[in-house]
N, CA, C and O atoms as CSV, one atom per row, in Angstrom:
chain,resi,resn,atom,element,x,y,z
A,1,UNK,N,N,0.838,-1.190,0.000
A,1,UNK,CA,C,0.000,0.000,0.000
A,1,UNK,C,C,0.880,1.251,0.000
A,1,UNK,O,O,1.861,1.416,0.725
A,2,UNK,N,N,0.325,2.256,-1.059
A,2,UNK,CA,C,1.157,3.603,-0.975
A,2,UNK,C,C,0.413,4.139,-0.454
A,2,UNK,O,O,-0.783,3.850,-0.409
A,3,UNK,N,N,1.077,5.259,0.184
A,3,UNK,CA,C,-0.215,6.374,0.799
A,3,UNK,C,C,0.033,8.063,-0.171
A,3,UNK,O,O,1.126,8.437,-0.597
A,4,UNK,N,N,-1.536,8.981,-0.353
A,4,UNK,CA,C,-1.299,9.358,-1.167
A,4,UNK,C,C,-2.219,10.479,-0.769
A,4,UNK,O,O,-3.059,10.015,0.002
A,5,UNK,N,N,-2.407,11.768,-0.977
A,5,UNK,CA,C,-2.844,12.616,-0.488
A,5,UNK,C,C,-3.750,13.793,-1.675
A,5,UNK,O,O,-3.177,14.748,-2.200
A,6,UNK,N,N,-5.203,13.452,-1.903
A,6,UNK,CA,C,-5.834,13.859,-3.061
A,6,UNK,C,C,-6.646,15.492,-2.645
A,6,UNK,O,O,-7.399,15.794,-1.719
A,7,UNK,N,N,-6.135,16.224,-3.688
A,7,UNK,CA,C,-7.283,17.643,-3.353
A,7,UNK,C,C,-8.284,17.806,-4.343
A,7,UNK,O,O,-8.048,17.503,-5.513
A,8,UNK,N,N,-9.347,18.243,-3.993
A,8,UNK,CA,C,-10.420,17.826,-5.288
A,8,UNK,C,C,-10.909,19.469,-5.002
A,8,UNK,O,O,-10.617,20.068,-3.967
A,9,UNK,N,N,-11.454,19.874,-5.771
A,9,UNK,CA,C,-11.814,21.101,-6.054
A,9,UNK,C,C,-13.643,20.644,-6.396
A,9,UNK,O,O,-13.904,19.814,-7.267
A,10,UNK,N,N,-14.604,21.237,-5.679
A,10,UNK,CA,C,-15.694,21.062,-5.774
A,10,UNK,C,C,-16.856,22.244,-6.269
A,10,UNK,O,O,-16.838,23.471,-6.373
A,11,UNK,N,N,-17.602,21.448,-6.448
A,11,UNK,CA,C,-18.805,22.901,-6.993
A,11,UNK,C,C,-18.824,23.917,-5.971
A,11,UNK,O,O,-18.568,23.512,-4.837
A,12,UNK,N,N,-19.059,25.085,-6.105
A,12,UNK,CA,C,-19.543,26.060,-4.577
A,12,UNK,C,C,-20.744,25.962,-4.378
A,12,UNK,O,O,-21.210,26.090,-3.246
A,13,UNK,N,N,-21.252,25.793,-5.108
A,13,UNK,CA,C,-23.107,25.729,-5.173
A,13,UNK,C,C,-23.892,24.689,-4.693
A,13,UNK,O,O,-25.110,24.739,-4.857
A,14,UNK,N,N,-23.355,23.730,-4.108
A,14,UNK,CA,C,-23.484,22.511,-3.843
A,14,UNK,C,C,-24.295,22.290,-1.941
A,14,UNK,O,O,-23.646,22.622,-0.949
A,15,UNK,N,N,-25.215,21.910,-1.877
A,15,UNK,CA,C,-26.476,22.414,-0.761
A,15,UNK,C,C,-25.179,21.629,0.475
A,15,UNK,O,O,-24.063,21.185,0.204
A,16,UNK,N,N,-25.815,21.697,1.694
A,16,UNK,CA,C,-25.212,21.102,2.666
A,16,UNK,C,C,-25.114,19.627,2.935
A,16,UNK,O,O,-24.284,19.106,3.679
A,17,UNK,N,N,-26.386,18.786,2.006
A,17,UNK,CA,C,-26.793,17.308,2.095
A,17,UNK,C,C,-25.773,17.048,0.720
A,17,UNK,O,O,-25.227,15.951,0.601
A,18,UNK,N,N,-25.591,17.949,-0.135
A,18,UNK,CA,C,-24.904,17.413,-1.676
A,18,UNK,C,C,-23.639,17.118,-1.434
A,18,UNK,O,O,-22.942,16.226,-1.918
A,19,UNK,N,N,-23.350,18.066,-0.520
A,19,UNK,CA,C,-21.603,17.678,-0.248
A,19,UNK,C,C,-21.235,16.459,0.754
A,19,UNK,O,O,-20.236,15.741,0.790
A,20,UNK,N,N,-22.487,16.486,1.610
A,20,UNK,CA,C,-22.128,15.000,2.595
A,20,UNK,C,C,-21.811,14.289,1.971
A,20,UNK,O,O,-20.676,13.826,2.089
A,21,UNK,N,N,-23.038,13.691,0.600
A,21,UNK,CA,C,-23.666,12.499,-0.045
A,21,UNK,C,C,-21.776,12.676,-0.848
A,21,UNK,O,O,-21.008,11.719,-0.744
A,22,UNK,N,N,-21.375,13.844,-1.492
A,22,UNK,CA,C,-20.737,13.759,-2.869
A,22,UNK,C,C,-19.450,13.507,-1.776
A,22,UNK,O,O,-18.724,12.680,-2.326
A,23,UNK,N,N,-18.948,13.832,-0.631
A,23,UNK,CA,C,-17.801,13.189,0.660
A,23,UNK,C,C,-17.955,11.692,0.559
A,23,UNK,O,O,-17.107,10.955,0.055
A,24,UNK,N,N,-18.936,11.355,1.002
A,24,UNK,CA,C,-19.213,9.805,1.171
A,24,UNK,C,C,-18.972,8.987,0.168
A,24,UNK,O,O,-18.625,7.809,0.256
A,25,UNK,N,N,-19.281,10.029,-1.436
A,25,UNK,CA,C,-19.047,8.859,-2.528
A,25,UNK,C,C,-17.298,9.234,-3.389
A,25,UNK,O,O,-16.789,9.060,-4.496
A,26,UNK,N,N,-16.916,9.810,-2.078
A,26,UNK,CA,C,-15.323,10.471,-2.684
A,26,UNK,C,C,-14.782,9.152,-1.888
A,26,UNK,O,O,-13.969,8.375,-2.388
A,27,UNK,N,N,-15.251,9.025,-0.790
A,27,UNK,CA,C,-14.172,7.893,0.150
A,27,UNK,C,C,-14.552,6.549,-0.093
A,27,UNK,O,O,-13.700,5.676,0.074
A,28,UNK,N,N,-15.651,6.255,-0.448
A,28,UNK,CA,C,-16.576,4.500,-0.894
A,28,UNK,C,C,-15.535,4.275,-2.228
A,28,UNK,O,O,-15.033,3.151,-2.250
A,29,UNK,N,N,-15.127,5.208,-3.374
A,29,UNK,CA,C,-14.362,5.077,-4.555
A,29,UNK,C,C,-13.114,4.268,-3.969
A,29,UNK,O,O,-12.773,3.144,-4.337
A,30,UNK,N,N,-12.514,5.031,-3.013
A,30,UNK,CA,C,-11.062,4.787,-2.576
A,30,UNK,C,C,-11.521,3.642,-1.788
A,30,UNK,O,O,-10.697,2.796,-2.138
A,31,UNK,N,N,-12.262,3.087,-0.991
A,31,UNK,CA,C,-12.850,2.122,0.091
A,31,UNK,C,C,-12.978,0.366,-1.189
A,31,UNK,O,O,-12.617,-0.790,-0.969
A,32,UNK,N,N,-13.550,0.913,-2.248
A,32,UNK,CA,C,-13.968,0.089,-3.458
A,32,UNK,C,C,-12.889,-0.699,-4.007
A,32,UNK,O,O,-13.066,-1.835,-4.446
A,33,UNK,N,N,-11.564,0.001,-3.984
A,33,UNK,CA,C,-10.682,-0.025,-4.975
A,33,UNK,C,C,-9.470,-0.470,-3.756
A,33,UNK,O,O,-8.334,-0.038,-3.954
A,34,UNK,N,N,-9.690,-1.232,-2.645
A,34,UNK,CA,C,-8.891,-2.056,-1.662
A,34,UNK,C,C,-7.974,-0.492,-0.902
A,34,UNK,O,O,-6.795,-0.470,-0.549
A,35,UNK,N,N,-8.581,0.209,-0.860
A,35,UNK,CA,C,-8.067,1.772,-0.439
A,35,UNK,C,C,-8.606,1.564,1.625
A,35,UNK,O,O,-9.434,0.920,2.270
A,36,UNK,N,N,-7.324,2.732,1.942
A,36,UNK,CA,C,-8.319,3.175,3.092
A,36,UNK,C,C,-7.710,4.688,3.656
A,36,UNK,O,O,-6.557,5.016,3.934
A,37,UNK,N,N,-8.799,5.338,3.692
A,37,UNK,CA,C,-8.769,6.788,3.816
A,37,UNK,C,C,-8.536,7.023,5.594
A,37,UNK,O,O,-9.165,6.650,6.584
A,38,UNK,N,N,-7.220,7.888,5.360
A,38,UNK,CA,C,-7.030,8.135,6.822
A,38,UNK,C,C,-7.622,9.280,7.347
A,38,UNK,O,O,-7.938,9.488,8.518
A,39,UNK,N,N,-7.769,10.145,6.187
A,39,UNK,CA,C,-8.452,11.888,7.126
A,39,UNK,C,C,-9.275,12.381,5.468
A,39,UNK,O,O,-9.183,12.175,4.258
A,40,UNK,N,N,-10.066,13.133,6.463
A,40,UNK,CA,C,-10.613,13.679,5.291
A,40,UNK,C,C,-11.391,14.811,5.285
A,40,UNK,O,O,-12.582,14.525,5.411
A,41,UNK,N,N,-11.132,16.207,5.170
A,41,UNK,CA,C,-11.789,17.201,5.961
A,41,UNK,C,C,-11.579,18.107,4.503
A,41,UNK,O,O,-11.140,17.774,3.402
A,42,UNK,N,N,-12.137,19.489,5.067
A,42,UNK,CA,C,-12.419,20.802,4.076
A,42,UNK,C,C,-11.478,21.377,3.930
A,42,UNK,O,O,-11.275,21.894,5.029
A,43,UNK,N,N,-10.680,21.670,3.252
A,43,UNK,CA,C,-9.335,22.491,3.366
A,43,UNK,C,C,-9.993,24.069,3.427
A,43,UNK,O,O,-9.831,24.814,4.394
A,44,UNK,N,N,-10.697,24.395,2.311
A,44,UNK,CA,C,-10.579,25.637,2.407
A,44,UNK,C,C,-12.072,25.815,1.495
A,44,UNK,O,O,-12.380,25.066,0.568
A,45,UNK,N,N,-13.079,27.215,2.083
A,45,UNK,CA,C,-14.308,26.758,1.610
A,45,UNK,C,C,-14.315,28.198,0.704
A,45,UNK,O,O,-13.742,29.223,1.072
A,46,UNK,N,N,-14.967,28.078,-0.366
A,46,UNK,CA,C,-15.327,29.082,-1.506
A,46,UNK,C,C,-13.671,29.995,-2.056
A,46,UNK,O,O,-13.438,31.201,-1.973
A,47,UNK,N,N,-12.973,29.143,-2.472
A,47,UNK,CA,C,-11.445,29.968,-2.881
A,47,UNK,C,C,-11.808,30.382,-3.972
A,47,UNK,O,O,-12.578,29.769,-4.711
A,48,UNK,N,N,-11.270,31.543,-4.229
A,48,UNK,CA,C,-11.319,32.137,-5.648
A,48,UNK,C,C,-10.477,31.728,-6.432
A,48,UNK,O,O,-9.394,31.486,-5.900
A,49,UNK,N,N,-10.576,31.448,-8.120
A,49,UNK,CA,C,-9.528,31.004,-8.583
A,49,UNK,C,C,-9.124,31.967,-9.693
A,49,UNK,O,O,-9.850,32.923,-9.965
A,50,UNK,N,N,-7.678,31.677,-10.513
A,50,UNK,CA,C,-7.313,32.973,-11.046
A,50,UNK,C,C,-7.990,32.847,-12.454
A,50,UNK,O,O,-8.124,33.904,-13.071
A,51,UNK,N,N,-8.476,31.582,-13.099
A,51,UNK,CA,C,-9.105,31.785,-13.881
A,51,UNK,C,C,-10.546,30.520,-13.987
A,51,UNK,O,O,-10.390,29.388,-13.529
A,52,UNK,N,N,-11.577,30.859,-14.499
A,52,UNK,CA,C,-12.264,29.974,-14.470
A,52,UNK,C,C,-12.342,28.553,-14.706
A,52,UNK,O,O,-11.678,28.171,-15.670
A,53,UNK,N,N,-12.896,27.795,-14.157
A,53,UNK,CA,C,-13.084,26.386,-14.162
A,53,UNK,C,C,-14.482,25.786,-14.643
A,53,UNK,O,O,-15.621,25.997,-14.226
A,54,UNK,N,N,-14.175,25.262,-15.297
A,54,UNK,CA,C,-16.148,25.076,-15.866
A,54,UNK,C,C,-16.983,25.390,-15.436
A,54,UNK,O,O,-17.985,25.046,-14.810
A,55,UNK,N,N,-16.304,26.420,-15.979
A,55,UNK,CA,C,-17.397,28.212,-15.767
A,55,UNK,C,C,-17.878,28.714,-14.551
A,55,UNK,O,O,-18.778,29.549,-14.463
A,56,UNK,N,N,-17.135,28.082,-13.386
A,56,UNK,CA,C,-17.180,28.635,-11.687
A,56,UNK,C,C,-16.135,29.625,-11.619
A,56,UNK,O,O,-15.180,29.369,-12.353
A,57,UNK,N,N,-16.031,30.902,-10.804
A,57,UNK,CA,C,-15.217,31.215,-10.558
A,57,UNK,C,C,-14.489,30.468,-8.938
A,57,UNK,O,O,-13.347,30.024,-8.818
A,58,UNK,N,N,-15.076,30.501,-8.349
A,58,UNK,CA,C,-14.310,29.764,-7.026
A,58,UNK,C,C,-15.110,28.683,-6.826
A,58,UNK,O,O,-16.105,28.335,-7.461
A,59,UNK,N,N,-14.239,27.854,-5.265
A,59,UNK,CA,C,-14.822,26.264,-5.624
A,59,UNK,C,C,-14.041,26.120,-4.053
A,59,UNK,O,O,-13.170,26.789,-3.496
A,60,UNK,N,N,-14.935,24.730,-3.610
A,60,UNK,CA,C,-14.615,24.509,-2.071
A,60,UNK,C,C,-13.585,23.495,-1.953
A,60,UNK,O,O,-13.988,22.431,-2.424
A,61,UNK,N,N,-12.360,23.429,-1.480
A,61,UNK,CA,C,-11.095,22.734,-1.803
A,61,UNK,C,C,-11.363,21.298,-0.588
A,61,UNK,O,O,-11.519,21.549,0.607
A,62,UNK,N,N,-11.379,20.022,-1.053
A,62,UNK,CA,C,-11.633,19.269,0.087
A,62,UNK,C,C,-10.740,18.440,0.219
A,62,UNK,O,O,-10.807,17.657,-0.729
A,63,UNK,N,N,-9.819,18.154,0.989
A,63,UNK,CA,C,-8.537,17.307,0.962
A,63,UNK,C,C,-8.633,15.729,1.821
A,63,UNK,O,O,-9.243,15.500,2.866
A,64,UNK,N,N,-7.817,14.778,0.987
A,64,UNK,CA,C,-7.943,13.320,1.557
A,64,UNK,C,C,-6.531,12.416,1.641
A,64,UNK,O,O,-5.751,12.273,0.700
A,65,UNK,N,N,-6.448,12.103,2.369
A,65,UNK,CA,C,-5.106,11.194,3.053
A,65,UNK,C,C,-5.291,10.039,3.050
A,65,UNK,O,O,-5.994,9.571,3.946
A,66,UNK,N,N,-4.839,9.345,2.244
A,66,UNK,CA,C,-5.474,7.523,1.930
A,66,UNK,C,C,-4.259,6.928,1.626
A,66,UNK,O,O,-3.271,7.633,1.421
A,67,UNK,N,N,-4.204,5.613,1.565
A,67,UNK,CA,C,-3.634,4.728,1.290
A,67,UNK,C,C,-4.098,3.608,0.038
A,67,UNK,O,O,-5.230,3.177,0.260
A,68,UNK,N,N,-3.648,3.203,-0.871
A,68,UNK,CA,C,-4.186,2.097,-1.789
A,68,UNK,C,C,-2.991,1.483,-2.423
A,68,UNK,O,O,-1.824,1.874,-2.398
A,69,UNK,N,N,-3.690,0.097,-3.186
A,69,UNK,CA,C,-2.464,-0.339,-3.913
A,69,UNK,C,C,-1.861,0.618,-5.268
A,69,UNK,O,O,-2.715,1.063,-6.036
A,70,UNK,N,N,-0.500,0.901,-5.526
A,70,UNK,CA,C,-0.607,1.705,-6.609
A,70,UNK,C,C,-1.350,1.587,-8.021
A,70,UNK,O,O,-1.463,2.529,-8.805
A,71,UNK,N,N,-1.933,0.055,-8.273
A,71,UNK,CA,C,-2.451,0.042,-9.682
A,71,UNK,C,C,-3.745,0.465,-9.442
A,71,UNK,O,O,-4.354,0.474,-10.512
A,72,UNK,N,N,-4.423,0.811,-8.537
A,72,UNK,CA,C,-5.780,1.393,-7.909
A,72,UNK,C,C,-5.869,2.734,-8.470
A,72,UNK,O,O,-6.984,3.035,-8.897
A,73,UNK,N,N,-5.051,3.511,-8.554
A,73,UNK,CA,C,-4.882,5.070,-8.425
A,73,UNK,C,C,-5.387,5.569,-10.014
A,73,UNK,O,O,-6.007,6.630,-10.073
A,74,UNK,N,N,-5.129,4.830,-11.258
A,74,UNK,CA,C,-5.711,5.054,-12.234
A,74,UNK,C,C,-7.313,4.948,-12.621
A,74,UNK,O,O,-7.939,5.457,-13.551
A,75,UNK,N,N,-7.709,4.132,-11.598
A,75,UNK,CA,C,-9.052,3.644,-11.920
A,75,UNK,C,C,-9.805,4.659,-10.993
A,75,UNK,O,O,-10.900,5.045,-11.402
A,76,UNK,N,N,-9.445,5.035,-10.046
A,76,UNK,CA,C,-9.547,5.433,-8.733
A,76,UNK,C,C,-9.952,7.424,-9.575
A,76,UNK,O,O,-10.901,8.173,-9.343
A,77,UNK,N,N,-8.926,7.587,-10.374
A,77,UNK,CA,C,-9.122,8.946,-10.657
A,77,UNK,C,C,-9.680,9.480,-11.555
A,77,UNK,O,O,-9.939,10.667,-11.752
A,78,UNK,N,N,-10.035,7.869,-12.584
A,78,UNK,CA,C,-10.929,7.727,-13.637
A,78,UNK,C,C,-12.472,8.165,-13.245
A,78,UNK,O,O,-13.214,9.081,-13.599
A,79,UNK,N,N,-12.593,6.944,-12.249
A,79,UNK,CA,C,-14.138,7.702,-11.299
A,79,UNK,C,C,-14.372,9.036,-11.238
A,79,UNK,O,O,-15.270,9.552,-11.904
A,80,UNK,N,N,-13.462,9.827,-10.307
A,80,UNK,CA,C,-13.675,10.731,-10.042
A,80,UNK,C,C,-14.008,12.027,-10.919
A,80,UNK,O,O,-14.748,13.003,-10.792
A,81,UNK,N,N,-12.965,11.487,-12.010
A,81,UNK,CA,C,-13.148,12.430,-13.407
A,81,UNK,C,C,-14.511,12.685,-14.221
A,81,UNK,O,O,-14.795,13.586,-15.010
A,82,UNK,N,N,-15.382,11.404,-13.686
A,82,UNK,CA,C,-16.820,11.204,-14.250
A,82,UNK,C,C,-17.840,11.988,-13.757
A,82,UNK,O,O,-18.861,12.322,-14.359
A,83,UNK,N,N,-17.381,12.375,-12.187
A,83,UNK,CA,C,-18.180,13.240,-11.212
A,83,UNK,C,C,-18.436,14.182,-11.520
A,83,UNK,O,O,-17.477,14.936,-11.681
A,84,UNK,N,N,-19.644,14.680,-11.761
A,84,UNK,CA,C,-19.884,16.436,-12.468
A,84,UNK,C,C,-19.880,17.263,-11.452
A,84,UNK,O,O,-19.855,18.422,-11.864
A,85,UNK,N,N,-19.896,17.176,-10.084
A,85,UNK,CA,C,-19.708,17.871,-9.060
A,85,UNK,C,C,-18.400,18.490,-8.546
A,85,UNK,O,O,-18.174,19.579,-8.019
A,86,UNK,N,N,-17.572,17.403,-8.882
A,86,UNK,CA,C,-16.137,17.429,-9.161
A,86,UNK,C,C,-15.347,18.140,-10.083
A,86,UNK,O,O,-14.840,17.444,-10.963
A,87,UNK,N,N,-15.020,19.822,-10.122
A,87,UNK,CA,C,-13.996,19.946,-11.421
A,87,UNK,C,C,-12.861,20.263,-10.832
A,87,UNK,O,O,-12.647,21.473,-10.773
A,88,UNK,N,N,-11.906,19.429,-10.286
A,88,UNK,CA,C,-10.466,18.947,-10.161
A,88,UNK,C,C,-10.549,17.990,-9.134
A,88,UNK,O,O,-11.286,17.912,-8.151
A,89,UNK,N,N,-9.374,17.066,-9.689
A,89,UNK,CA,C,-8.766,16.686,-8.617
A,89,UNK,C,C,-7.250,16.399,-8.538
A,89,UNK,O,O,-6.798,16.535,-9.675
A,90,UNK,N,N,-6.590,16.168,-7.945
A,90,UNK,CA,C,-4.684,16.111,-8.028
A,90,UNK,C,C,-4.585,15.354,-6.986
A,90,UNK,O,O,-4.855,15.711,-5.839
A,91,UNK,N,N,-4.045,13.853,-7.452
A,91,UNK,CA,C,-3.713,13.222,-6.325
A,91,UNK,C,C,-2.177,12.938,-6.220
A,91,UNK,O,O,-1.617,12.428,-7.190
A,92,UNK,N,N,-1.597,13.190,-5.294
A,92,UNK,CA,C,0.191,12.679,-5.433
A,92,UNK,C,C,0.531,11.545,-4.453
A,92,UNK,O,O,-0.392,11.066,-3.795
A,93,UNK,N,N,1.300,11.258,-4.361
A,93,UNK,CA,C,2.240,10.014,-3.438
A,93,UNK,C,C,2.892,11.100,-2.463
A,93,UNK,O,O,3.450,12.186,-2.620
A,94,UNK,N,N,2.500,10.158,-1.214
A,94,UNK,CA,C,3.086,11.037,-0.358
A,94,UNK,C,C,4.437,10.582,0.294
A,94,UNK,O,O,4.000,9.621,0.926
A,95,UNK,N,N,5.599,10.608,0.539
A,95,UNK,CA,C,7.032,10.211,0.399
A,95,UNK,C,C,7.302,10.045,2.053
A,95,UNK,O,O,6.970,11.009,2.743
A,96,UNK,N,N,7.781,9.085,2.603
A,96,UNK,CA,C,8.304,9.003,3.872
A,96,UNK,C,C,9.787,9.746,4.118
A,96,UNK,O,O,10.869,9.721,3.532
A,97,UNK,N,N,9.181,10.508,5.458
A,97,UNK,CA,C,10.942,10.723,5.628
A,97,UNK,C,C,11.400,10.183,6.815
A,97,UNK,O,O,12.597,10.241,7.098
């Protein structure tokens, strides 16, 4: 298992029940795919960005700390890419020191 640390950039417009439901189906992806999510909280809510994103100007930044096997991570970001609620995400490997 690598561990790997994903920021997803979310709709702003998104009600208080949309973001639970669209949290829950961010961590079941990684849960699906032999994953397990260590933290998972709001980084930062309504950021402005310097240029638009399918056609939002700002967007609620939600960050996740997981672990999975590495051949997981392609399929894993494939999902996410499908999510219309979702416009970004960047996941990296996170490096021991």
């Amino acid at each position: 298992m690598v561990k790997y640390e994903a920021m997803f950039i979310i709709k702003p417009d998104l009600s208080e029940e949309e973001r639970k439901t669209l949290f829950n189906q961010i961590q079941e992806v990684i849960g699906k795919n032999q994953g397990y999510v260590f933290s998972a909280a709001i980084w930062q809510e309504k950021r402005k960005f310097f240029f638009p994103i399918k056609k939002f100007h700002e967007g609620l930044y939600y960050l996740v700390n997981f672990s999975a096997p590495a051949s997981a991570i392609k399929e894993i970001n494939n999902i996410y890419k499908l999510n219309e609620n979702i416009l970004r995400v960047l996941i990296t490997k996170q490096h021991n020191k």
